[in-house]
C-alpha positions in Angstrom: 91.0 -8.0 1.5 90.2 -7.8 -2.4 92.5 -6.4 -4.5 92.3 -4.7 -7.8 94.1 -7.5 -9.0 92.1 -10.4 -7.8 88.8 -8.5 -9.0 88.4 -11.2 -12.2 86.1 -13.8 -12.9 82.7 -15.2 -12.1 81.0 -14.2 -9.1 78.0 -15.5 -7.7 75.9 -13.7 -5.4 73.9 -15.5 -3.5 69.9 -16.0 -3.1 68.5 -15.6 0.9 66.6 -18.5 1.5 63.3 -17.9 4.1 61.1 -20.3 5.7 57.5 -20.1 4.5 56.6 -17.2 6.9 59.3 -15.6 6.1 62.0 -15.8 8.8 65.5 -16.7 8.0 66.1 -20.3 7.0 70.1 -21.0 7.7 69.4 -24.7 7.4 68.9 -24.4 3.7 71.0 -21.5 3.0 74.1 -23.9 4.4 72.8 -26.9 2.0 72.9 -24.2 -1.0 75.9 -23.0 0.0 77.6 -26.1 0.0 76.5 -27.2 -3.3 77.6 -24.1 -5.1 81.0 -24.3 -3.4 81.6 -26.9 -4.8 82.2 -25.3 -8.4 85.7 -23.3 -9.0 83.9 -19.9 -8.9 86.2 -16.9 -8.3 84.0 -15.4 -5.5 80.4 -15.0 -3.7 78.4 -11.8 -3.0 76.0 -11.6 0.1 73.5 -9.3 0.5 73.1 -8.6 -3.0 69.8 -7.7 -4.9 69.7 -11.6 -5.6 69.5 -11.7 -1.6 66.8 -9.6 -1.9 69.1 -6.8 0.4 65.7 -4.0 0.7 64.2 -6.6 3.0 67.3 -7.9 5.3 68.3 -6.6 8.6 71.6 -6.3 9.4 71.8 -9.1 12.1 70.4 -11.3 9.1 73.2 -10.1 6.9 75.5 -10.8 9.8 74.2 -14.1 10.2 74.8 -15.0 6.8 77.6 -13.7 6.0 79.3 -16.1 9.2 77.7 -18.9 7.4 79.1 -18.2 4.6 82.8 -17.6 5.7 83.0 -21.1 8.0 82.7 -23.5 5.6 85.2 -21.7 2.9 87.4 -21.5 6.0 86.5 -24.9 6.1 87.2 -26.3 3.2 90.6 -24.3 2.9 89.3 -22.3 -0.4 90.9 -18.6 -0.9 87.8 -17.3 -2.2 86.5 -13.5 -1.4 83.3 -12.6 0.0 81.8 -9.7 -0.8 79.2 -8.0 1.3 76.5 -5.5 -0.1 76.2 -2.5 2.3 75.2 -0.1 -0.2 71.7 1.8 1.0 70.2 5.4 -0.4 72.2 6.7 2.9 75.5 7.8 3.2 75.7 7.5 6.9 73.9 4.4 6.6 76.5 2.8 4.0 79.4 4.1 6.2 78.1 2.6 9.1 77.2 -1.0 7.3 80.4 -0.7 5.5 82.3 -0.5 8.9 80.5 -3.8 10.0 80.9 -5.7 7.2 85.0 -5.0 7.9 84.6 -6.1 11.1 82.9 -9.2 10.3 85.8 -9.7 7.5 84.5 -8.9 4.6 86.9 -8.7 1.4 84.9 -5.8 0.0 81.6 -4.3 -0.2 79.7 -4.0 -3.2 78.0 -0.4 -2.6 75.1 0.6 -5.2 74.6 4.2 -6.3 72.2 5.3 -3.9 68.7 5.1 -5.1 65.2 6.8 -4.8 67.0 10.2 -3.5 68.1 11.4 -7.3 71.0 13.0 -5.9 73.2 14.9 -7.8 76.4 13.6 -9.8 78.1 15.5 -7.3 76.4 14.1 -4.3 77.2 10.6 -5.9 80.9 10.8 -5.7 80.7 12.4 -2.6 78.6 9.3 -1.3 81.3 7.0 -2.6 84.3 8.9 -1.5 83.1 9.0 2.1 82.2 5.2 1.7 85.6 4.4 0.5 87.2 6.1 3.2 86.3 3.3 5.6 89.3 1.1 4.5 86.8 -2.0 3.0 87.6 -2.3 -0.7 84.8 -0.6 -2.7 83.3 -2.3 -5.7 80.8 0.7 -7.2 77.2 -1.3 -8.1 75.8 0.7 -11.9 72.5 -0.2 -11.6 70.2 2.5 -12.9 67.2 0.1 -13.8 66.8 -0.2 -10.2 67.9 3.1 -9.1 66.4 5.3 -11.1 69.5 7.3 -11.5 72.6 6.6 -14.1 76.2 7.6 -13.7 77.4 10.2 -15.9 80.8 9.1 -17.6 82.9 11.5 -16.0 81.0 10.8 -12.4 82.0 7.1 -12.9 85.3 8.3 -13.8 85.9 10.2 -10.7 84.4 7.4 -8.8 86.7 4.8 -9.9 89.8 7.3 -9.2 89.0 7.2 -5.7 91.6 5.5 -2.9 89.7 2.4 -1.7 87.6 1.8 -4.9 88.9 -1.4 -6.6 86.5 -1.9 -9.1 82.7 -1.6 -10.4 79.5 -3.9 -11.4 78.3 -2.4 -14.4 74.3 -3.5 -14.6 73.9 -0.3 -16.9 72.0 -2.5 -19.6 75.0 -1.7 -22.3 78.9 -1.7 -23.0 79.1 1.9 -23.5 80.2 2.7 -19.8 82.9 -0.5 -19.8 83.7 1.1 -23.2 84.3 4.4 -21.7 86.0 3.5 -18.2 88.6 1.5 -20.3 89.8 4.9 -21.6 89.9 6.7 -18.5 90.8 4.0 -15.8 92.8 0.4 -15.7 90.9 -0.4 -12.6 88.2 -3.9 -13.7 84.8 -3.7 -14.2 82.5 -7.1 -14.3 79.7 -7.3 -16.1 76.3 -7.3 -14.3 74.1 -7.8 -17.0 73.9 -11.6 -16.8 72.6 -11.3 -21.0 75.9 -8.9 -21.7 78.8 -11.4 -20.2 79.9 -12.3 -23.9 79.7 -9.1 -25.0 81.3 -7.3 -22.2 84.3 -9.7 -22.0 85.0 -8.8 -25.6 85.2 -5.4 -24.6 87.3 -5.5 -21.8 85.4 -6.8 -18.7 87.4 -8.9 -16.2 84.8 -11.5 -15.0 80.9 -11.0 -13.8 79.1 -10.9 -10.7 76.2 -13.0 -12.1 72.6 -14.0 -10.4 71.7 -17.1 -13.3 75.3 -18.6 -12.5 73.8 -20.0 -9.7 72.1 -22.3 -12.2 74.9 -24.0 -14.8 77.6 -22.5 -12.9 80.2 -24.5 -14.6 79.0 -23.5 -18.0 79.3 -19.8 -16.9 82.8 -20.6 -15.2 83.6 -22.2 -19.0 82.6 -19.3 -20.9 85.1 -17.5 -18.8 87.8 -19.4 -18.8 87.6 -20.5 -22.7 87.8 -16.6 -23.0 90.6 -15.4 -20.5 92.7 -18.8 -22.6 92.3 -17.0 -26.0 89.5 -19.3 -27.4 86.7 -16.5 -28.2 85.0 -18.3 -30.3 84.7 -21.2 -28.3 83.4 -18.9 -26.0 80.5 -17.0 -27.4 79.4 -20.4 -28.6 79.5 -21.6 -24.9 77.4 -18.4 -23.6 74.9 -19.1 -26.9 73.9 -22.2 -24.7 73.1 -20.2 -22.1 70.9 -17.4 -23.3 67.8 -19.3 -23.1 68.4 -19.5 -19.3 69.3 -16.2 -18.8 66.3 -15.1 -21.0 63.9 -17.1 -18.3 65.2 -16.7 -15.3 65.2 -12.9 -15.9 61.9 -13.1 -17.6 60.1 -12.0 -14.0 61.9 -10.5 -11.6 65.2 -11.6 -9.6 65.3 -14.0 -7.5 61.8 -15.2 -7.9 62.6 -17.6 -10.9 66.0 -18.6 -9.3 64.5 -19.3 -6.3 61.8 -21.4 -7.4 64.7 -23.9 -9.4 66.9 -23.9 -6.6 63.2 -25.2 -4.5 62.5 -27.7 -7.2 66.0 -29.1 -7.3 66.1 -29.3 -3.5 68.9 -26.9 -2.5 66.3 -24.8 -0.9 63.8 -25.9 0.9 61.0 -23.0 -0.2 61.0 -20.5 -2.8 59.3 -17.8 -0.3 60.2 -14.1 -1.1 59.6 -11.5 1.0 57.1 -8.9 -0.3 56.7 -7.0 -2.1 58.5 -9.5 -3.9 56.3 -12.5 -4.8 56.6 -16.2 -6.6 56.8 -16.5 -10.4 53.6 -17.2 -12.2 52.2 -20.6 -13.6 53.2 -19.6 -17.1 57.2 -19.5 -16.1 57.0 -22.6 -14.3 55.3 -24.5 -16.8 58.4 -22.9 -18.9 61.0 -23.6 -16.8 59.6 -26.6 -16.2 59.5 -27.6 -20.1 62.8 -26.3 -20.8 64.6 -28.6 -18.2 62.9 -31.9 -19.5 64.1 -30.5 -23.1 67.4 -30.1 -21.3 67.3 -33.2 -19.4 66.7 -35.2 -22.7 
């Protein structure tokens, strides 16, 4: 299982690929897979919002998280998956949370639970009975999606709790990492895929990042040139990047990483399932653009 310790570097969660009505498609999830292993991530997330989690059933996320565990067992890598099992249901979390440890998961990434506005209390409450399952508990910040932000001292008492190892912080600034480094020496990775320069200099350990599944060695260099000392080497690297990041979060996740992981063949169709839908003809004629300038 994930340790506090081994909570550091790039993560990649990984996209759900469907066939185009919409059923799984593990034939193309296993050629994606196998690509991206192929890089010296730290670590993959399943069942995260880039795998559009709303719309998977659990036997899906069963499914895919087997496929994902053979072929790192496979290949003989030490690398973590993490499962999301976070849902606006405490009993519901529990209960996935219990699955995903049977299945082997190294931790779950639960989000604060969403649409309810529950109370801060209620929050830690969700988390502590979530944590008392015995999976390693990485807390998921995301209030854009949510609707509801952690309070400092909620966080706080979060991150305290036996069987949370760590947090995604998605909460659209450093303030939070800022803050947590006071009161806690348990990592936080940045989830803001824009932030990841920012947040290392403050005191992030890593990210869990949806774009590093596009460049993924030049998000695995920005890290490493950092951990080494070399900061300015760095934030150079990551300048590279920010037109990337700026487009593929310029419509909503995954729709514009899907579509470039259909174009370069990894997938065989960028199908979401709705309400998600593709990107529009202005993004691709973007995307499109900016890979030729790339490619040049």
């Amino acid at each position: 299982m994930l340790s506090e310790r081994d909570l550091n570097g790039i993560f990649v969660p990984t996209i759900t690929p469907f066939t185009a009505d919409g059923r799984l498609d593990p034939d193309s999830y296993g050629v994606y897979l196998d690509a991206l292993l192929t890089h010296g991530i730290q670590g993959v997330v399943v069942n995260g919002t880039t795998g559009e989690s709303p719309t998977m059933e659990w036997d899906e996320v069963e499914l895919l998280v087997r496929a994902t565990q053979r072929p790192i067992r496979e290949k003989g890598l030490r690398m973590p998956v993490v499962v999301g099992t976070g849902t606006n249901s405490t009993a519901s979390s529990v209960k996935r949370t219990e699955k995903a440890g049977q299945l082997g998961a190294d931790a779950a990434l639960v989000v604060v639970p969403y649409y309810n506005r529950p109370s801060q209390a209620g929050i830690v409450e969700h988390f502590r009975q979530v944590a008392q399952v015995g999976v390693p508990v990485i807390v998921y910040e995301i209030p854009s999606r949510t609707g509801i932000r952690l309070e400092t001292d909620t966080a706080s008492r979060i991150m305290d709790l036996d069987g949370v190892i760590g947090m995604k912080d998605s909460s659209g600034s450093t303030a939070l990492l800022q803050a947590l480094a006071r009161t806690t020496g348990k990592p936080v990775l940045a989830g803001e895929d824009a932030l990841l320069y920012d947040m290392l200099r403050n005191g992030a350990r890593g990210g869990i990042l949806a774009s590093a599944n596009i460049r993924t060695d030049a998000f695995l260099d920005v890290y490493l040139r950092f951990v080494q000392g070399d900061t300015e080497g760095a934030k150079q690297a990551f300048d590279l990047l920010v037109p990337w990041i700026d487009r593929l979060f310029r419509e909503s996740n995954p729709a514009p990483l899907k579509w470039l992981l259909a174009r370069r063949g990894l997938i065989a169709s960028e199908t979401l399932r709705l309400p998600m839908t593709p990107i529009t003809q202005a993004l691709r004629e973007d995307l499109e653009a900016w890979e030729a300038l790339e490619s040049e």
